[in-house]
SEGUDREN-318312 format. One record per residue (C-alpha): x, y, z. Coordinates in steps of 0.001 Angstrom, whole numbers, plus 524288, in hexadecimal, padded with zeros to 5 digits. Each point is the difference from the previous one (the first is absolute). Layout:
REM residues N
XYZ...
REM end
This chain:
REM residues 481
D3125A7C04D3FB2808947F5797F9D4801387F69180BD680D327FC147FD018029B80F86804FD7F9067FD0780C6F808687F40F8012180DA0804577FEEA7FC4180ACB808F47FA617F80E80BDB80E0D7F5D07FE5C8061580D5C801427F8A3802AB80B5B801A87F3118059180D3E7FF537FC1F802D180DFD809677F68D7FA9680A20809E07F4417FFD380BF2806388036A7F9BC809C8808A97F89D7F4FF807A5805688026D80CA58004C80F9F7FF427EFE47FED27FD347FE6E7F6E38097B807068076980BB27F7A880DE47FAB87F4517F7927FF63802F37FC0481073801FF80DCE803F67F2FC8033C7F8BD7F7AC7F544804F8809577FF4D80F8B7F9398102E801757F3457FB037FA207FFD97F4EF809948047A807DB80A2E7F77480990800187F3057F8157FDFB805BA7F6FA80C928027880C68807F37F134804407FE5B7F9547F31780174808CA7F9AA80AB38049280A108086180C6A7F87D801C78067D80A808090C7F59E7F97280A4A803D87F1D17FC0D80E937FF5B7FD04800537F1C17FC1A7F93B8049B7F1B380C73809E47FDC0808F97F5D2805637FA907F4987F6057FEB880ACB7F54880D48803CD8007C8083E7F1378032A802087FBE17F2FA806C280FBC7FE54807217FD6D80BFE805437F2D67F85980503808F57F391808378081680A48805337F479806EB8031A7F9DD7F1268068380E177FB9B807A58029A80CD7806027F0BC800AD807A58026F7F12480481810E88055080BFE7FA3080689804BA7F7177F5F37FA62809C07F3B3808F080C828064580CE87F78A804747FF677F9557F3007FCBE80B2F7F75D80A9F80A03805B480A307F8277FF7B7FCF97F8DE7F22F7FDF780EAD7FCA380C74805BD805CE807D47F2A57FCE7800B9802A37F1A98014880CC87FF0480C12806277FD77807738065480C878012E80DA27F87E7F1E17FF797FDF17FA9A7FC9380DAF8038880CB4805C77F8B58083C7F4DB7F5477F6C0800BD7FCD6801D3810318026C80D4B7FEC87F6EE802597F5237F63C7F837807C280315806CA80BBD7FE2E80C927FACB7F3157FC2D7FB097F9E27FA8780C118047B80E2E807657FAEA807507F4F17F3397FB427FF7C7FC6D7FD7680DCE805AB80E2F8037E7F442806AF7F50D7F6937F67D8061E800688059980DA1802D680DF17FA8E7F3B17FEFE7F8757F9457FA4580C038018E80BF88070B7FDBF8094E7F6AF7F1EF7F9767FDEB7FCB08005F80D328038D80E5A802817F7C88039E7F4557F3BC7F7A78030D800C77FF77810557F9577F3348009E800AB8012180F1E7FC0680CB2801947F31B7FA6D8080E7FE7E7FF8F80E6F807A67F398807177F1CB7FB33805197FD167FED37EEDF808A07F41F801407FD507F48A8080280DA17F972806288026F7F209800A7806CD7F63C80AD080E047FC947F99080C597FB40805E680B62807E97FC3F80F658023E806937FF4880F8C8020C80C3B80239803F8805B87FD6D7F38780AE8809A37F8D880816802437F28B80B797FE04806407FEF47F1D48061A7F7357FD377F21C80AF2803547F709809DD7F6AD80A757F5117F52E7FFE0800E88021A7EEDE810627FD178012D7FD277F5B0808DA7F6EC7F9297F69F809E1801457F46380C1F7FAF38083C7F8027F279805C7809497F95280A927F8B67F1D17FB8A7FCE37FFD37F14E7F8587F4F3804177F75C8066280AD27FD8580C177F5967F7687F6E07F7E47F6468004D80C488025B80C8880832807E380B75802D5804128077280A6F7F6E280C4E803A48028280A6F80CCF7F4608038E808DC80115808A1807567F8F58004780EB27FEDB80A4380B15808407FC3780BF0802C48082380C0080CD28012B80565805487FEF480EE17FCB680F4C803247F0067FECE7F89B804E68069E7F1CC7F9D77F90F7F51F808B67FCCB7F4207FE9F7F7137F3F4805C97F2838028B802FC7F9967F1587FFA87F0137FDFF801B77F8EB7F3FB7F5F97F67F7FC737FF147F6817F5D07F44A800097F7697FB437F6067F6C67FE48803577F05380BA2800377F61380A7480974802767FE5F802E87F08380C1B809CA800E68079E7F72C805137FD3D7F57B7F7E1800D880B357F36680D238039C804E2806777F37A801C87FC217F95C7F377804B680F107F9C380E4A7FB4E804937FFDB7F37A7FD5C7FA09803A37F11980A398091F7FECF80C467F62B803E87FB437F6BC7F6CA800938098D7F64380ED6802B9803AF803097F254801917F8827F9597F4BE808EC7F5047FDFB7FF5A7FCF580DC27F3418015C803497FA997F8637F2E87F8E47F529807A97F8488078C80A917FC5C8083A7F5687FB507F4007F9777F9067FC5A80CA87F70380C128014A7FE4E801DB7F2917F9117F3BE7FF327FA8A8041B80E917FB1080CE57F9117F9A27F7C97F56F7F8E97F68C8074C7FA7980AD2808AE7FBD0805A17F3E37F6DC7F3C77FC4E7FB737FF4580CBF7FB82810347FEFA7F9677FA917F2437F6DC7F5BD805A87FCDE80A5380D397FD4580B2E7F5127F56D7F6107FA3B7F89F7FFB480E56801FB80F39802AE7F32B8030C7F9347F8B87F893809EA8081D8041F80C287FDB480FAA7FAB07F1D47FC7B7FE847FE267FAF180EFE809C4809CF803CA7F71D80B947FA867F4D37FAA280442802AD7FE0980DB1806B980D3B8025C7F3CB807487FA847F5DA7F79E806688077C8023B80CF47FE1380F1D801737F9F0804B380AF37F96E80BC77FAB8800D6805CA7F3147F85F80DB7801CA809D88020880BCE80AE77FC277F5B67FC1A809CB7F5EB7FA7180AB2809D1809FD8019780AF380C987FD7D7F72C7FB768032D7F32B8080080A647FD8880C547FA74804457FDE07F3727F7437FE46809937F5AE80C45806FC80137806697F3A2801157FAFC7FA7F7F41A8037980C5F7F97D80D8A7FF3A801E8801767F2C47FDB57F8C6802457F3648078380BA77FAF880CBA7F747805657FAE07F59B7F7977FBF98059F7F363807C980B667FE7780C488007D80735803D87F3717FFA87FE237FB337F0F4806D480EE07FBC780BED7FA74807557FD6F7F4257F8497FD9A804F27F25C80A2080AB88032380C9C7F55F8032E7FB927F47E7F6347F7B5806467F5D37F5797F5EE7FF797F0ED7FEDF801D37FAC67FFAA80DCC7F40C7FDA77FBC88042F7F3A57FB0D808AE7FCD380C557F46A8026F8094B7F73E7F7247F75480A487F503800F5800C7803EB80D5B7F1CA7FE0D802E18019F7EF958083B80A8D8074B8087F7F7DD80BD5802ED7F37B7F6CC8037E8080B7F692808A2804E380B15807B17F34C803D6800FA7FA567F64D8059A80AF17FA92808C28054C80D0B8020E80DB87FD488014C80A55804907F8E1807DF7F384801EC7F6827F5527FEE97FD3C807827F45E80E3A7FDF77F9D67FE967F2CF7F97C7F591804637F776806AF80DB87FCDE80B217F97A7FC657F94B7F78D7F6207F79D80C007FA9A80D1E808227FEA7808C87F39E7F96B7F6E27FA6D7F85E7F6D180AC87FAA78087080D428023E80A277F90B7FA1380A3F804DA80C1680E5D7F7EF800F57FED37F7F38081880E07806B2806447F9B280C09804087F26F7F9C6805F6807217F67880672805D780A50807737F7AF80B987FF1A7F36A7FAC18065A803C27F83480BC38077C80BBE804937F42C808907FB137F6BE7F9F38087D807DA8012480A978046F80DC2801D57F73B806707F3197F12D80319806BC7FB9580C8D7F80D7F2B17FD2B80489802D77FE3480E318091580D647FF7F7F551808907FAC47F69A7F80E80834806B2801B880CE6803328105E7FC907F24E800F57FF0B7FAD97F98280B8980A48807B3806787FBA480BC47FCCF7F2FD7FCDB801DA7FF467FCFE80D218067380C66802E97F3B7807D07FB407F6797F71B80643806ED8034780E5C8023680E197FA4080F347FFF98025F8059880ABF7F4D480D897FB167FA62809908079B7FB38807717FE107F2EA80D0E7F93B807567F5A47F69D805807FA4D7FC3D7F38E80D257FEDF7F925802187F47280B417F3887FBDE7FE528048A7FBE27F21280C927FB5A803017FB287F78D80B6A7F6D77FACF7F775807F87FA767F4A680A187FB7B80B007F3CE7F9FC804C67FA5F7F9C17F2C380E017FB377FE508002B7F84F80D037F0C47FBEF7FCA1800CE7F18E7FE307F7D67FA0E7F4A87F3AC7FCF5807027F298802D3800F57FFD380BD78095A80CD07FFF78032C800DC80F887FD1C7F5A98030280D7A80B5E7FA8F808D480A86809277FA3E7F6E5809BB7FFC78031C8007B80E4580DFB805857FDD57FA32809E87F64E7F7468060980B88809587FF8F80A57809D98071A7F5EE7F6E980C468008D7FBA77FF5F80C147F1CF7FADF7FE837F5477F82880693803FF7F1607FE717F2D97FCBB8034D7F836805D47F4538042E7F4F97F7D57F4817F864804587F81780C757F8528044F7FA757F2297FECF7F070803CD7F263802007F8C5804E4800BE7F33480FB47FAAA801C07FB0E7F3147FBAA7FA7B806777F3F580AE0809A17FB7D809B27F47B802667FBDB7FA537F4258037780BAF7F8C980BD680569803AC8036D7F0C97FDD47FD5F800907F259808DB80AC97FF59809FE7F9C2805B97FF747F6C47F75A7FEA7806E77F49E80C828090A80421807AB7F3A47FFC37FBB67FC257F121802D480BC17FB0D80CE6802D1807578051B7F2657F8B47FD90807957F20D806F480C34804EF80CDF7F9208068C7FF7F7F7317F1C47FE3C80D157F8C980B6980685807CA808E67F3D07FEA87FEAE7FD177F23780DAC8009D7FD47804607F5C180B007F7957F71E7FCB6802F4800EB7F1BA80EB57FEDF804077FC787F437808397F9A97F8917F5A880BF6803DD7F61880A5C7FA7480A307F6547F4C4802A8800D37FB7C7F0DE80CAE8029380000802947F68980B2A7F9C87F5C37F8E9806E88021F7F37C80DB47FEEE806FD7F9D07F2DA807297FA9E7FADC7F06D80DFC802F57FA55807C67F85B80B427F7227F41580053801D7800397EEB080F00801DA803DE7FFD27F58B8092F7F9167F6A37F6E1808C7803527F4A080B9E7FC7E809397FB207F23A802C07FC297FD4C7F43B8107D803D37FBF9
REM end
């Protein structure tokens, strides 16, 4: 073979490997993080000796720390440099577009959650099948003081305070004067980002700048150069993220107690999980795709591919967001406009994964305690649980606290959550993925569906600077008279 052939081909190759670098790298770390895992799981019995899983898994922990420093600045910046220059006619199609999206999808998620566990009755096995764990959960826990807690969150009474903790109601038993027991409510602040807060505010503020351009020129100045420093900074964490998903893999798997008791006891349930979230993920969601925009999705998953393995192995939706919105700018070729906007309110209230997740669990433990529920109880089973995904924050596991509400709602044992701890850490990773991946591809169906506005944008936007080019030539002319 002439070697000149041979030649061209391997620059070619070299040339892809190149530009890829950091997507074969970060598939490489989840490949060799289960390897390693696995092998350190049946040599070291780390379980016994939790110093190995905590060394294993601190330079992971570091990648987390690295992605969760940049989420505050990343979503305050990129809503309102999003919102900011669109134009006020278009902001309302836009969000309600998005909105639409977000209840669209996560709605199908947990319908298709239930129907797969009615078909396959993964819990259809005695309760002493499934071995309970110790965990620390508020029982007395309801829709109606979760949906206040959400409108609390999104109206913060210190903006300041929101970028560290929110307000959150427990709810205790206390006896009155005559020995009746009632529940006594108390609102406690909790540490984390109030994320809907923060989403909400910077939503206003994106907005008013976009009313009051003129006005508002030099803060938009500000965070636009806030929004692309922030940006640099994501680059050089991006470049570490194969070694924090490598440690991060590694430590997880090499820290499970049991695997036979993993696949024998809850098996079945993973499966039907898995299913769903697989049907969810190849089927349902890229026909909405290919449906609104009319392009490939096998090409937008492939370009999709750093995202999907970062959420993966940190699995959280919003540590996750600096990479996804690299992968959907710079290789799904998205305006930046619409991502700017679309997924830091995505992975805040759009959890397709943790709605079909949660339905199923649901549903679930009613057949492992034997409880038969009618059809008005399932149809609340699914709406708790996409109020629930909605009011999941972005975090690794944050769906098996809200589950709580989803229980209570139907009138179920609170306690049989510790059943599915087995496997939670496991299935987290997935129905993060699909989080993540519900986000990408809303950004090419709100684009698709606003093709028009942004078009008119861009027309008025060249306009603008035409009127500015012939009064500054008018203006020269005049002084030169």
């Amino acid at each position: 073979m002439d070697t000149s052939v041979i030649k061209n081909f391997g620059d070619k190759m070299w040339s892809r490997v190149k530009k890829d670098l950091l997507f074969v790298l970060t598939i490489i770390a989840v490949v060799l993080g289960l390897i390693v895992g696995v092998i350190v799981y049946k040599t070291v019995s780390p379980y016994s000796d939790d110093l190995v899983v905590v060394l294993l898994k601190f330079p992971g922990e570091l990648l987390i720390r690295m992605l969760k420093c940049v989420i505050l600045p990343l979503v305050v910046a990129s809503i309102i440099t999003g919102l900011g220059t669109i134009n006020p006619r278009s902001c309302g199609k836009i969000g309600g577009v998005a909105v639409a999206y977000y209840v669209a999808t996560t709605v199908s998620a947990a319908i298709l959650g239930l129907i797969l566990v009615s078909i396959i009755r993964p819990g259809s096995g005695s309760q002493d099948d499934y071995t309970r764990k110790t965990v620390s959960l508020n029982e007395n826990t309801n829709t109606l003081d979760t949906i206040m807690d959400l409108l609390r969150a999104a109206f913060p009474d210190n903006i300041i305070e929101a970028t560290f903790g929110k307000d959150a109601t427990e709810l205790t038993n206390s006896t009155r004067a005559d020995g009746s027991v009632y529940l006594k409510r108390k609102l406690l602040f909790k540490s984390g980002i109030n994320m809907i807060g923060v989403v909400v505010l910077s939503i206003v503020v994106g907005v008013l700048m976009s009313l009051y351009p003129k006005e508002s020129a030099p803060l938009m100045q500000l965070v636009k150069s806030i929004n692309d420093l922030t940006m640099r900074l994501v680059t050089l964490i991006l470049w570490y993220s194969p070694i924090g998903i490598f440690f991060l893999i590694a430590g997880q798997f090499s820290g499970v107690e049991d695997f036979g008791e993993l696949i024998s006891k809850l098996g079945m349930y993973a499966v039907t999980v898995l299913g769903g979230i697989a049907i969810h993920f190849f089927i349902i969601l890229p026909a909405i795709f290919f449906v609104f925009s009319r392009r490939n999705p096998l090409e937008y998953y492939y370009n999709m591919l750093p995202a999907l393995a970062t959420a993966f192995g940190t699995a959280s939706s919003s540590a996750t967001m600096p990479v996804t919105f690299n992968c959907v700018e710079e290789k799904n070729k998205i305006d930046r406009r619409i991502s700017r906007f679309v997924i830091p309110v995505g992975a805040t209230i759009n959890m397709d994964g943790t709605a079909l997740y949660e339905a199923v669990a649901c549903l679930f433990i009613a057949q492992v305690e034997g409880i038969s529920m009618n059809f008005g109880e399932i149809v609340v089973t699914a709406l708790t649980a996409t109020l629930a995904a909605i009011g999941a924050a972005g975090i690794p596991s944050a769906g098996l606290v809200t589950m709580v509400m989803v229980l209570n709602a139907v009138n179920l044992p609170v306690d049989m959550i510790s059943v599915i701890l087995t496997v939670d850490w496991f299935l987290d990773r997935f129905r993060t993925m699909t989080n993540v991946m519900g986000d990408a591809l809303g950004c090419a169906v709100v684009q698709s569906m606003c093709a028009a506005e942004l078009e008119q944008m861009d027309r008025e936007k060249e306009g603008d600077q035409e009127g500015a080019g012939g009064e500054e030539k008018i203006d020269i002319e005049m002084e030169a008279v």
